[in-house]
N, C-alpha and C positions, 0 to 999 in steps of 0.2 A: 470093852463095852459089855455090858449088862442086858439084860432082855426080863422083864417087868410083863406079867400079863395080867392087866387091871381093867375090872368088869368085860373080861371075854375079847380085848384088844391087847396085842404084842406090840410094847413099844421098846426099842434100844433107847439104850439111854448109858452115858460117861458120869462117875461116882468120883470127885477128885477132892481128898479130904487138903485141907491149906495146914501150914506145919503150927499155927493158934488152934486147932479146934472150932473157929471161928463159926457164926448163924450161919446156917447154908441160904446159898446162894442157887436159885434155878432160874436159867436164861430160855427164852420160848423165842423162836426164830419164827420168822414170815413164811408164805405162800412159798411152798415145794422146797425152799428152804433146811439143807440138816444142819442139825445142833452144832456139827464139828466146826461149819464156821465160826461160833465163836470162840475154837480155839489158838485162830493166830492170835488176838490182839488181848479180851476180854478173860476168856480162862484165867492166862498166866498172870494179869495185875489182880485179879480178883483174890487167887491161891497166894498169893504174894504179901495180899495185903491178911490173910488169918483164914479167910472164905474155905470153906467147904462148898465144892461147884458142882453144881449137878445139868446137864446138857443133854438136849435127845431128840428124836427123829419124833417128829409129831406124826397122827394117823395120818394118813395119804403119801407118807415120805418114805421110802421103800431104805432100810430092810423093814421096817414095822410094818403093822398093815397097812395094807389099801383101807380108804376113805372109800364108802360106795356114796350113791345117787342118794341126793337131801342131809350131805352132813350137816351140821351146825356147830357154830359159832360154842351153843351150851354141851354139844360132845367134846371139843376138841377141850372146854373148860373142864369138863366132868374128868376126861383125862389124864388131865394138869393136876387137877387134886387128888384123883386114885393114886398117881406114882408117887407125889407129896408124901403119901400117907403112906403108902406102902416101900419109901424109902426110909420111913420115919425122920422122913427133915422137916415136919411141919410145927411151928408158923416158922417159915421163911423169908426169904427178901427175895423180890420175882423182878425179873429184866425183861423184858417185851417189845420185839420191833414190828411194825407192819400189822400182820394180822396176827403174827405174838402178841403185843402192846393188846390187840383185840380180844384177844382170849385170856390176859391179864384183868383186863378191868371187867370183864363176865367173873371171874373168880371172886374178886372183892367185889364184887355184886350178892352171889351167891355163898360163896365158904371163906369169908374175910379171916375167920376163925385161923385161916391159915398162913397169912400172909401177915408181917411185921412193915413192910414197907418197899414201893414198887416203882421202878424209873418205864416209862411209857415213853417208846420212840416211833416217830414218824407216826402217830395215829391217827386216828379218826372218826367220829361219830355220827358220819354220815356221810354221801356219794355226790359230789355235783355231777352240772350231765356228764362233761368230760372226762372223770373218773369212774362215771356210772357205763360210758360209752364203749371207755378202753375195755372193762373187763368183760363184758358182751363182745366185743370183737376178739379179744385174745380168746374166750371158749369158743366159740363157732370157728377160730382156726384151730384149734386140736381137734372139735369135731370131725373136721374135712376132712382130715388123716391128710392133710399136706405139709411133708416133710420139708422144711423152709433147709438151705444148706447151713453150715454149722455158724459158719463164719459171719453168713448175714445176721442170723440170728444173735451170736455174739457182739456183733457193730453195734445190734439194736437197743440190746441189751445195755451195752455203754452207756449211748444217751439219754435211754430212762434215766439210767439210773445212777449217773456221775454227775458231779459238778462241774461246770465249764473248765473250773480251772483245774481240774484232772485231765478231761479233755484235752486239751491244747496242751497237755505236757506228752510229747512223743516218747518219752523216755517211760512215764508211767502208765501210759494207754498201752503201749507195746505188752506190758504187764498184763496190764486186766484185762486186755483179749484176749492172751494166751488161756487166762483163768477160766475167762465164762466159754471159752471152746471146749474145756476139756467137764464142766460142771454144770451143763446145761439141764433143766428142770423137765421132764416131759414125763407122760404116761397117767392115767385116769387117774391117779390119787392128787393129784396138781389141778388136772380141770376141778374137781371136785373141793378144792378149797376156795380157788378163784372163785367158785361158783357163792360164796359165805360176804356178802355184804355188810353193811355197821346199817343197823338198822335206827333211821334218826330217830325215834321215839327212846332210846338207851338214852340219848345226850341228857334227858330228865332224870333218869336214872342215877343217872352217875352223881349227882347230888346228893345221892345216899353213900355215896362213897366216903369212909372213916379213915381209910387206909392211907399214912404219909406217901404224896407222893410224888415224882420228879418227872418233867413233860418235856421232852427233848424236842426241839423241833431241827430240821436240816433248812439253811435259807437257801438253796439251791435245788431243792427235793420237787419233779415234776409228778411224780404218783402220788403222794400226800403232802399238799403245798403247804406251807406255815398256816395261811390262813384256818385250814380245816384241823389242824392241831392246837392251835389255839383257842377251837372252840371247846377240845375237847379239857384242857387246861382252865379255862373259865367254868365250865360244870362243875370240875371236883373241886369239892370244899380244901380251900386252904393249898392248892397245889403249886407245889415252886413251876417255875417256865422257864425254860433257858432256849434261845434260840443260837446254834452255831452256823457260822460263816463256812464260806469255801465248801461244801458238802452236799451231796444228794440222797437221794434215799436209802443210799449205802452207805451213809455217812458212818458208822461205826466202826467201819473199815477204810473210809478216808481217811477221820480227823479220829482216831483210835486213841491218840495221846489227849485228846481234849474229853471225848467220851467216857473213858476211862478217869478222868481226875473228876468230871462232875456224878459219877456214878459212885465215885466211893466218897469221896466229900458229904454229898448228900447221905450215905449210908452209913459214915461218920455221925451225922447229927441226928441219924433213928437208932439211938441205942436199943430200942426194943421197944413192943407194941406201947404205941401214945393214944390220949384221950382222944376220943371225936373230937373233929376241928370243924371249925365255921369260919364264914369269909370264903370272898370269891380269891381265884388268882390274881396275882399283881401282872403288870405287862410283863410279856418276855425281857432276859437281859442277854444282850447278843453279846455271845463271847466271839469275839473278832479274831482274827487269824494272829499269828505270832510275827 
């Protein structure tokens, strides 16, 4: 792991060249989220398939800096493009899930210059009340400094953020609890992301978006339900849709084999920066379980 201090912020960050010399590849993880997860599944098909992969602890994700009080949406993007640049992998192909995907389409807003072409998962372009609700109640519980036990908070964690049918596999839950026990996100640089909403006025925005690009949705995902990723797949000009089955919002690490084939598929067909495109998205095409 590498350590990068770009405009006055340390962020670690993993340099993994693919044995083609292939476009680099930078993957941006969700809320408290590090980079290394997407080393079990995404890394290895990406360097597999030619990719140069670049992965890293976003501000607030420790060992980088703390995130303080009013980060933004346009720091954690500003970020995104300082290490770009100062890794010299720019224009690259960017991966983004959650408030990754968030801080993705901020870049191709801002320094498109940099990006060749970008798969957006689980996002969103705005809060309904119930997703506007949970994350007010998850910060007022860090606030409290009440220390939930590991285990509950693990359980909890499950059902955010798996698909039923993970759930009721006792052989696989046993898994992923063991997981989220020992990987649990806590400490003010987490509240301080939480705290970064999609502000709905961007969803106009995003029609200035030139950048090819791939909108994953999970059909089981209760933090960001299809619907509100579909809105954001309707904004951008010309954007493929794919919605997969069996998966929640961790779907990249559920259905990693399906992830993974539409992620380089589509990056198959961006040989390198394409004209502005016009035209809304077509509907999602749900790729169904095997």
């Amino acid at each position: 792991m590498g350590v990068a201090t770009v405009g006055g912020v340390r962020l670690h960050y993993d340099d993994i060249d693919g044995p083609a010399g292939g476009e680099p590849v930078v993957l941006v993880m969700g809320a408290g989220g590090r980079g290394r997860a997407w080393h079990l599944h995404q890394v290895p098909a990406l360097v597999a398939a030619g990719h140069r992969v670049i992965t890293y602890d976003s501000r607030g994700v420790p060992p980088s800096d703390p995130g303080g009080a009013g980060l933004t949406v346009g720091d954690l993007a500003a970020d995104l493009a300082a290490l770009i640049e100062h890794l010299d992998a720019g224009p690259c192909r960017l991966v983004g899930t959650s408030l990754g995907a968030h801080v993705v389409e901020e870049l191709l807003l801002t320094r498109p210059e940099l990006a060749t072409a970008a798969v957006l998962m689980a996002t969103r372009g705005r809060d309904d009340l119930l997703r506007a609700a949970a994350a007010r109640a998850e910060i007022e519980l860090l606030d409290s400094g009440i220390a939930l036990p590991r285990r509950y908070q693990a359980a909890l964690q499950a059902i955010q953020n798996l698909s039923p049918h993970t759930l009721n596999d006792d052989i696989e839950v046993s898994d992923w609890l063991a997981v989220f026990e020992q990987s649990l996100s806590t400490g003010p640089g987490l509240r301080h992301q939480l705290a970064i909403t999609p502000d709905p006025g961007r969803l106009a925005a995003y029609a200035t978006i030139t950048t090819p690009c791939l909108v994953l949705a999970f059909a089981d995902d209760l933090v960001t339900p299809p619907h509100l990723v579909a809105e954001v797949a309707e904004a951008i000009p010309g954007a493929v849709h794919r919605l997969i089955d069996r998966a929640g919002h961790y779907g990249y690490m559920e259905r990693p084999e399906e992830v993974n084939r539409q992620i380089l598929e589509f990056f198959g067909g961006v040989p390198g920066r394409s004209p502005a495109r016009t035209g809304r998205a077509a509907p999602p095409v749900r790729v169904a379980s095997p």
